[in-house]
N, C-alpha and C positions, 0 to 999 in steps of 0.2 A: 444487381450490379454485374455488369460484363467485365469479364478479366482474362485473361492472357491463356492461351493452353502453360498448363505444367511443364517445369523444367526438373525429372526425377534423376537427372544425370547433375547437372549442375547444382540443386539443390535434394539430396535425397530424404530427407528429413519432411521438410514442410511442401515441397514441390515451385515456390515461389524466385521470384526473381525482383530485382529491378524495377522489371514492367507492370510486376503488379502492385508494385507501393506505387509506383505514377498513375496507376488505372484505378488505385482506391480512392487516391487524391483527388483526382480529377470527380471522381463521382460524386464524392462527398461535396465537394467545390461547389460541382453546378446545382447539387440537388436545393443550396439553399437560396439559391435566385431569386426563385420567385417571392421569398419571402422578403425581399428585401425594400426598404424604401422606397418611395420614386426617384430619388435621385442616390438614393445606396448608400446614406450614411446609418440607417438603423438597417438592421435585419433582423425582423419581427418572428422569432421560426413559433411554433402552436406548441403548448404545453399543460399540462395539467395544471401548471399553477405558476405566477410568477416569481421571483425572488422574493427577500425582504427589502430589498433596493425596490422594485417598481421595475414595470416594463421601457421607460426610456433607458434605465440602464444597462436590463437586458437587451435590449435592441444594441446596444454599445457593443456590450459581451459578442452578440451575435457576430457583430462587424470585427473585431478586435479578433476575436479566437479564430475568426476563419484568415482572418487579414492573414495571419502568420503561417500556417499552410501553403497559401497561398503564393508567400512571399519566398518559402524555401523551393517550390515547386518549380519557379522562374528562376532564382537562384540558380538553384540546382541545373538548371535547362540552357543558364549561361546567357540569360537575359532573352531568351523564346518563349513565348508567349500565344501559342497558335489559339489558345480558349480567350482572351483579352480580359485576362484575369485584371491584371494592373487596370486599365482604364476603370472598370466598376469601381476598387480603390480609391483610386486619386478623385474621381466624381463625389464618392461618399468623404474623404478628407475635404476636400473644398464645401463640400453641406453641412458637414457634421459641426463646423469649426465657424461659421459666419456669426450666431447669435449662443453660444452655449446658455442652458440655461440649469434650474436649479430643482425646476420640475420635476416629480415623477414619474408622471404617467402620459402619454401620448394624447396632447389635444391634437382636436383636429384641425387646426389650424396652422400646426405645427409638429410635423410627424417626421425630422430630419435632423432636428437640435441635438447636440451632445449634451449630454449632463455635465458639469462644472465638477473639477476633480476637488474633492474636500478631505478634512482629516479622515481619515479611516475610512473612506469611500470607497465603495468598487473601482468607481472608475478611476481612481490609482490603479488598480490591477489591471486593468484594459490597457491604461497606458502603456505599460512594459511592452504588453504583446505588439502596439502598434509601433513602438521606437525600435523594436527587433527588426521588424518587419520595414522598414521603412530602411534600416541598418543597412536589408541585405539586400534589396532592389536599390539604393539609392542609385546606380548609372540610369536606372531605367524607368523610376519614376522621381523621389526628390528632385535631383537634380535637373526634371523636365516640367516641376510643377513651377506653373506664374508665381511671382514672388510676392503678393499679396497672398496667395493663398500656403507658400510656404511660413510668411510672418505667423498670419491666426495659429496654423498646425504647431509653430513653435510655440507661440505663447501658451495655448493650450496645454502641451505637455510640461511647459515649464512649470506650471502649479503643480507639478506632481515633485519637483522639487525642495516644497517651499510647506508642505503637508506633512501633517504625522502619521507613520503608517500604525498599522497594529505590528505590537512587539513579538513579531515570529519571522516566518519567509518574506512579509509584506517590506522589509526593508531594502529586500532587493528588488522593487519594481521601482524605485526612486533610482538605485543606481543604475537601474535597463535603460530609463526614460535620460539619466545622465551623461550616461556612456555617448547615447547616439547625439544627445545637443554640445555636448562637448567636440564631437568632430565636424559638426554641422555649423559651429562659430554662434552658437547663440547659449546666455548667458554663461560661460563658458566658465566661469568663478563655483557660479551655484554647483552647475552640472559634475565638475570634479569633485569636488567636498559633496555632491550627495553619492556619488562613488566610493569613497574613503567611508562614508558612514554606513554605508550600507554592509564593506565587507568588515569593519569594526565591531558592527554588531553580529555576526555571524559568525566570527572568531571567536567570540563568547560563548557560542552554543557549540562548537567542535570540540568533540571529547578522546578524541585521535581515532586510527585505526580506519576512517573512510565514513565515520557518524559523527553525523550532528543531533543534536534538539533543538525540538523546532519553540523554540521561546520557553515553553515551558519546562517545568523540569526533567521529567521523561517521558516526552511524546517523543517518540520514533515511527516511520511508517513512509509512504513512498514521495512521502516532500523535498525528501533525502533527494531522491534522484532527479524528479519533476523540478526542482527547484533549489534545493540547497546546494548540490554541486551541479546543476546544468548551467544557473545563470552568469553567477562568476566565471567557468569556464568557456561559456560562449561569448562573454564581454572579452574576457583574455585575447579569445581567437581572433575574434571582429576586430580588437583594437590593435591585435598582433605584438601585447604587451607580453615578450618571455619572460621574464620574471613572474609576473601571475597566473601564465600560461601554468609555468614550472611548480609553484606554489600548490596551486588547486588543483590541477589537474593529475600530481602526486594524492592528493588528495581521494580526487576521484579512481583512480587507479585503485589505491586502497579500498575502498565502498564497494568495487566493480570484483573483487576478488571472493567478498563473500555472497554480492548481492546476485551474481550470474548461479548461483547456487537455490535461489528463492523462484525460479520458473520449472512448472512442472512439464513433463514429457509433450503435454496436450498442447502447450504454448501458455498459461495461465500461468497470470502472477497470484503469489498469495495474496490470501482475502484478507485484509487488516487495512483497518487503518481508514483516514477520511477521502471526503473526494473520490472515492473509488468511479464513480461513473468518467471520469479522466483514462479509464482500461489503459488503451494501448498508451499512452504518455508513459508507462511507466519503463520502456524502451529507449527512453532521450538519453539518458544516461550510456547506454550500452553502445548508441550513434557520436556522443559528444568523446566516450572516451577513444571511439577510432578514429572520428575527425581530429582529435588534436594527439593525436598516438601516445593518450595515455591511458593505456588497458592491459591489464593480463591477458585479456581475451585474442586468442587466432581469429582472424577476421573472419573466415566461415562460421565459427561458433558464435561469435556477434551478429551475423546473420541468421544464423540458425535458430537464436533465442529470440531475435525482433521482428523475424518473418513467423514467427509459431506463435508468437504474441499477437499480430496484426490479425492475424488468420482467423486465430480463436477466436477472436469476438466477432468476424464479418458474419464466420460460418455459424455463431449461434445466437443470431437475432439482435446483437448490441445496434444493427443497423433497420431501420422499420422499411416496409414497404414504401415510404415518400425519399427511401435514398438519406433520412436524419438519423443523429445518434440519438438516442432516447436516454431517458435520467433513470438508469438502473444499471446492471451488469451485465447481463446477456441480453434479457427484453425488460420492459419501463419495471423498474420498482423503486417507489418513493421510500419504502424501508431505509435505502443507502444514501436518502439523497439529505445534505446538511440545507438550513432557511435562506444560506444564500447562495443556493443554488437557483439557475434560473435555467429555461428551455434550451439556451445557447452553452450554459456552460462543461455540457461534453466535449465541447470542441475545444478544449483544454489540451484533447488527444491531435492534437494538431501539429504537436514539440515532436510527434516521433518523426513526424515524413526530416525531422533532422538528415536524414543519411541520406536522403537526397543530394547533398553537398557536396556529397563522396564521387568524382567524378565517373563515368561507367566503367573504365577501364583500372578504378581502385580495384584493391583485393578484397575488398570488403564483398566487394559485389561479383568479382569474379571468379573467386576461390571456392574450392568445394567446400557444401555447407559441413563442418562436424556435427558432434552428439553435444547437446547439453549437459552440463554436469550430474543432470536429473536422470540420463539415461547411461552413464558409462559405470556407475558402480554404487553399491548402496555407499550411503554418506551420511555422518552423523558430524556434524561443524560449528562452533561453539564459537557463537559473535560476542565478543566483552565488552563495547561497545553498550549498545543496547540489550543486553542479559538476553538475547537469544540462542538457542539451541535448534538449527536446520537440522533435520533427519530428511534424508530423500533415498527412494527405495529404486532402482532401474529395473524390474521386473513388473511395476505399472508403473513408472511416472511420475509418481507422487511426493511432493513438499508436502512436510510440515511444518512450523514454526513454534515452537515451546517458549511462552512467552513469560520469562524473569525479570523484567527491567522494564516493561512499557505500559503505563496507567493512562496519559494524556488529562492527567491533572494538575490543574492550576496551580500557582505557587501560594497563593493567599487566598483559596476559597477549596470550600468542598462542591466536587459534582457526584452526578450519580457516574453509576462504571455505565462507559461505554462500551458496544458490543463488540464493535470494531479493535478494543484496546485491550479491553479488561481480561479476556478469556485467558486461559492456561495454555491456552493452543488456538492455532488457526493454521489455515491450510490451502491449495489448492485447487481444491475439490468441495471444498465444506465454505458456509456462513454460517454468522451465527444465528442463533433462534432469537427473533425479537418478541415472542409469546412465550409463556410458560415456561418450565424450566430451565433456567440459563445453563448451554452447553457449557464443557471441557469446566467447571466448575467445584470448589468446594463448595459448599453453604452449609451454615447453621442456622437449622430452622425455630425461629424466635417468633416469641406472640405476635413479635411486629411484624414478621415474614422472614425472610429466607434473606440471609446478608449476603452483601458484595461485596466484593474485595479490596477497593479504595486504593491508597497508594499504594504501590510496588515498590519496595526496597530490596534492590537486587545484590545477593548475598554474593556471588560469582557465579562463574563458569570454567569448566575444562573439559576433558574428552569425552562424549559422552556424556555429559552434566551441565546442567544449571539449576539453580535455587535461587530463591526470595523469603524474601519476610512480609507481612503484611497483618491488619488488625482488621475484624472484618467491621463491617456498618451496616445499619439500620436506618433509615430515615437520614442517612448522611451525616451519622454520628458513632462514633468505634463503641462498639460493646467491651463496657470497663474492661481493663487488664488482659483483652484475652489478644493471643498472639496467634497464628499462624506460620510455621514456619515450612517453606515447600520444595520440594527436591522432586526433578527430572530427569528420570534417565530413558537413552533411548538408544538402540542398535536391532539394522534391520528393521524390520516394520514394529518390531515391537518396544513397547514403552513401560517405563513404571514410574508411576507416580507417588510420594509418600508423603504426608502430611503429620506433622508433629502441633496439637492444637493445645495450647496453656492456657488456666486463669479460664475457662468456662464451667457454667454450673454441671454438675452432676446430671446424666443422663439425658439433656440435650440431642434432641435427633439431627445426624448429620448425614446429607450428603455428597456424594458426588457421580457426576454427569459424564457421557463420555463425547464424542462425537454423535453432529448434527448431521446426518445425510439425509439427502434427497434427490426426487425425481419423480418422476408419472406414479408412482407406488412402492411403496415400503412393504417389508417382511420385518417381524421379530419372530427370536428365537435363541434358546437357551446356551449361554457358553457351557461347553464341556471339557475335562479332563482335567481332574484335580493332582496335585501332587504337595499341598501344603495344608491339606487339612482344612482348609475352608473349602463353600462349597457355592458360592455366591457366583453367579455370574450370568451378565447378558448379551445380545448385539439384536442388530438392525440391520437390514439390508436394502435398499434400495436399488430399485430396478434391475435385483436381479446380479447386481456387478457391483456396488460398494458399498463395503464391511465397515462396523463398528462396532467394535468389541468393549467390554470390562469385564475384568473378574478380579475379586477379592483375594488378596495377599494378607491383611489385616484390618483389623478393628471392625470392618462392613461383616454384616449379617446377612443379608436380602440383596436380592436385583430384582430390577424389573424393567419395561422399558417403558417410555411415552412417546405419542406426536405430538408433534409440535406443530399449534394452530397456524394456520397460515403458508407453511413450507420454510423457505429459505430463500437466497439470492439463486440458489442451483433448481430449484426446480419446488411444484405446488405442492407437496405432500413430503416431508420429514419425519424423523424421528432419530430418538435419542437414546441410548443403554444411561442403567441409573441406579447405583448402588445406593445401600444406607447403611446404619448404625447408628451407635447413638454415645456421648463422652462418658466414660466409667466414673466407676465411684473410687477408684483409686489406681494406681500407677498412670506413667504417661500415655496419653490420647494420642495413638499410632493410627494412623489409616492409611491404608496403601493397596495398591492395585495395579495392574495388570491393565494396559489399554491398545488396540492398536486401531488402526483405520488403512486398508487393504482392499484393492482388487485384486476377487480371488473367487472363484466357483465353490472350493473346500478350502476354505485355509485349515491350516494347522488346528491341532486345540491349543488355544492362548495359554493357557497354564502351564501347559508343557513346556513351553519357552524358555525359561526359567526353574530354579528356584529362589526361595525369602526364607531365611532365618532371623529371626527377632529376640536380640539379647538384652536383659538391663545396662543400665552405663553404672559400674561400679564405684566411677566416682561425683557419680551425679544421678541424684535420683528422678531429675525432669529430660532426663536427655534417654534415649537409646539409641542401639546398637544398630545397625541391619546387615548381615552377611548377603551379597543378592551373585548366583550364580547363571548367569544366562547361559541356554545350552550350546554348550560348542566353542564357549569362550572365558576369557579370562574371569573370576569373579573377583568385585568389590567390596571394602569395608566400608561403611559410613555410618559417622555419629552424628544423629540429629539431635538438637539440644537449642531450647529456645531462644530463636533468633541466628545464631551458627551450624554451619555444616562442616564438615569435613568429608571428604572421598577419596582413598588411598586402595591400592591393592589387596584385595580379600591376603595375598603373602600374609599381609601382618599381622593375621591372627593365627 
């Protein structure tokens, strides 16, 4: 990919500009040409494997997800078009839209048909992107396309009105496909009432503070941005409705306060959560809240987190030698990729080139870039929302996210823990291990294996802190009466973790996991520097440059460390620190430790960090006490006691 010399005066941060969101655009654009139909309404791009949908409908996705790129590029350009982006377009609408059919897969007889939009179909989702798209060029192609092939394009999208979506984000691709037939004079009834319903159901899931959930009851994860506040917001804009402008896009402001907090020094968003091969999308947010000026964010620093975003993945292979994005995070890994995903649906990352809208002479684009919140000072920021806890260190760069509130479990079924949701933490820098020991983890190791964590019921959050409640599972069933109740704290790179576990058998071996890192090769090696009397501790290293530590505070006896089969999403060879112990034969099952995850040549010794004092609760004999003094700063009381936390000022003892 050819791109622009550096601009280290105008942007000092990432070096980029402007001209290099048009020159990635543009690359990405042409790169999938050649895949495309003969007449341009499938683009067929090569992949490992197809959707659960079939290849006609990835061929759609193909068309769809670039449509929209495409459509902001010209947009943005003020309707210039020197690549004749728009004619490939309008050729492939006028194909796509003649005979739709119902089929899956590409005969040959017919390698141009769209797929017919049905209940809970993909090509609902495709829709959205093409009625956006369609939104923001309409001087330059709608309104230039013959009115028979504008009729079929309408009818077309009109069934996306008239379909059921799935009960999550999917209800707003009905109100995307609305928005734009609504101004376009066709079904014009339908089109508003699927507008109204779409932001009806999504009022249901906002939980104030700038979060939603996405359907379920606590999924949290970057839909948030990608979709749950970009699409309302961008329909607001396009339709130039201030009232919902005003609504959602307070909204968004809200989200954009804690969420500008979640990208690390390197440009990397944390790893959580679905869709991740979507990477840079998760930037639309940070574009939508300067296009409609609703953000906290200085418009350099909005620049400075969505050119370091864009950057990170060109510069570490999310892009292949053929000029495509591939279905993984850096380079292909089907680890991350969900069954309907298809070879086109990276171009989901299509929502960031958003800031293109921004005309050149915006501040967004001509301001000097700031520091991201990741690099102006350590930070510890307690989302209540979604039971999250950021800690972010400015001495390397590094997010983490301490995860109290977010399971992505059904409301009427049991799944297994996902790796993406489940964990105690995610970060970064880190994924999780899809072999062997699942990272940032408790587990009680049971005949039946080593249990998951299941729902999250998040206890709270304040400075410093968040806790959950949780029962673990086996086969996707809670082991009788035993409870988990889990407390995080974190300042500076260092963390503690404590776990208060009730109602399990006697002598039970338990443990927990620290951080997964990876890269070309891993180091273990022993934590040192005790000052509480236990003597437990391990970490990991990889390549050299980032640290993962544990050491035992309580109840753990042993560490040790493992790899982790396979590597990670960061790189082929991981590994993980891993304490144990095992549940007593009397008083309360306290486990707690000491964790961090650091770039650092020498860090500190972990233990030193700190002290832990562990007292009885004298008025409860399933609950304790913990005095925890971190060094150099204030210490805390906290009473853990099955199911409730409390965290007040060590004062009050």
């Amino acid at each position: 990919m050819r791109l622009p010399p550096e601009d280290r005066d105008l942007s000092p941060y990432t070096g980029w500009t402007r001209e290099h969101w048009e020159a990635v655009a543009d690359a990405l654009l042409t790169a999938v040409r050649p895949y495309a139909s003969p007449a341009g309404a499938l683009i067929d791009l090569p992949g490992p494997r197809p959707s659960r949908s079939g290849r006609r409908s990835d061929g759609l996705e193909g068309f769809a997800r670039t449509f929209l790129p495409a459509a902001l590029r010209v947009a943005g350009a003020g309707g210039a078009d020197p690549h004749g982006l728009l004619a490939h377009y309008a050729a492939g609408l006028d194909a796509g839209t003649r005979t739709p059919t119902g089929e899956r897969d590409l005969a040959d007889g017919d390698r141009e048909s769209w797929p017919l939009i049905t209940d809970r179909g993909q090509a609902m989702v495709e829709a959205a992107s093409i009625a956006f798209a369609l939104r923001l060029t309409r001087p330059w192609l709608w309104d230039r396309l013959p009115g028979p092939v504008r009729d079929r394009v309408g009818h077309w999208l009109a069934d996306a009105l008239h379909r059921a979506p799935n009960d999550n984000n999917w209800w707003l691709f009905p109100l995307s496909v609305g928005g734009f037939l609504a101004e376009a004079g066709i079904a014009e009834p339908e089109a508003r009432a699927a507008v109204r319903r779409g932001l009806e159901h999504i009022d249901r899931w906002y939980l104030g503070d700038g979060w939603y959930t996405d359907g379920r009851p606590r999924a949290f994860d970057h839909y948030n941005g990608w979709a749950l506040h970009l699409y309302p917001v961008l329909h607001a804009h396009l339709a130039d409705d201030r009232a919902l402008r005003a609504e959602y896009g307070e909204r968004l402001a809200a989200h954009l306060a804690g969420y500008a907090h979640t990208f690390g020094a390197d440009g990397a968003p944390v790893h959580q959560g679905r869709s991740l091969t979507y990477r840079f999308a998760a930037t639309a947010p940070l574009w939508a809240g300067a296009l409609t000026g609703q953000t906290p964010l200085a418009p350099g620093t909005t620049r400075r987190l969505a050119s370091g975003a864009l950057r990170h993945f060109v510069d570490r292979g999310a892009v292949d030698d053929r000029g495509l994005l591939t279905l993984g995070w850096h380079g292909p890994d089907l680890r991350l990729v969900q069954v309907y995903s298809g070879p086109a649906s990276p171009y989901w990352a299509g929502s960031a080139f958003l800031g293109l809208l921004l005309p050149p002479g915006h501040p967004v684009w001509t301001a000097p870039e700031g520091p991201a919140p990741a690099e102006e000072r350590d930070t510890v920021l307690a989302l209540p929302g979604p039971g999250w806890l950021v800690q972010s260190t400015a001495a390397d760069g590094l997010v983490r996210l301490h995860n109290h509130g977010s399971d992505d479990q059904p409301a009427d079924a049991v799944g297994p823990d996902d790796p993406h949701y489940a964990r105690l933490a995610h970060s970064t820098a880190t994924g999780p291990a899809f072999e062997g020991p699942a990272d940032n983890h408790l587990a009680l190791l049971t005949d039946a294996g080593p249990t998951e964590r299941g729902r999250v019921h998040p206890l709270g959050t304040g400075p410093g802190w968040a806790a959950s409640r949780w029962h673990p599972r086996v086969g996707g069933r809670e082991l009788p009466g035993v409870t988990v109740t889990s407390l995080t704290l974190a300042r500076g790179a260092e963390e503690v973790r404590a776990h208060l576990v009730t109602g399990g058998p006697d002598g039970t071996p338990v443990t927990q996991t620290g951080w997964a890192v990876a890269g070309r090769r891993t180091e273990q090696h022993a934590v040192t520097g005790v000052r509480t009397g236990q003597h437990a501790g391990a970490g990991v290293r990889a390549d050299g440059r980032l640290v993962s530590e544990l050491h035992a505070l309580s109840g753990f006896t042993a560490a040790d460390s493992e790899r982790v089969p396979g590597g990670t999403a960061f790189g082929p060879e991981a590994a993980l620190p891993r304490l144990t112990g095992e549940l007593p034969t009397d008083g309360p099952a306290l486990f707690a430790c000491a964790a961090r995850l650091t770039v650092a040549e020498q860090p500190p010794a972990l233990a030193d960090a700190l002290t832990l004092e562990v007292r009885p609760d004298e008025r409860d004999p399933a609950a304790v006490v913990l005095i925890v003094r971190p060094a150099g700063a204030p210490g805390l009381w906290i009473r853990l006691a099955p199911g409730a936390v409390t965290v007040l000022p060590a004062e009050r003892d």
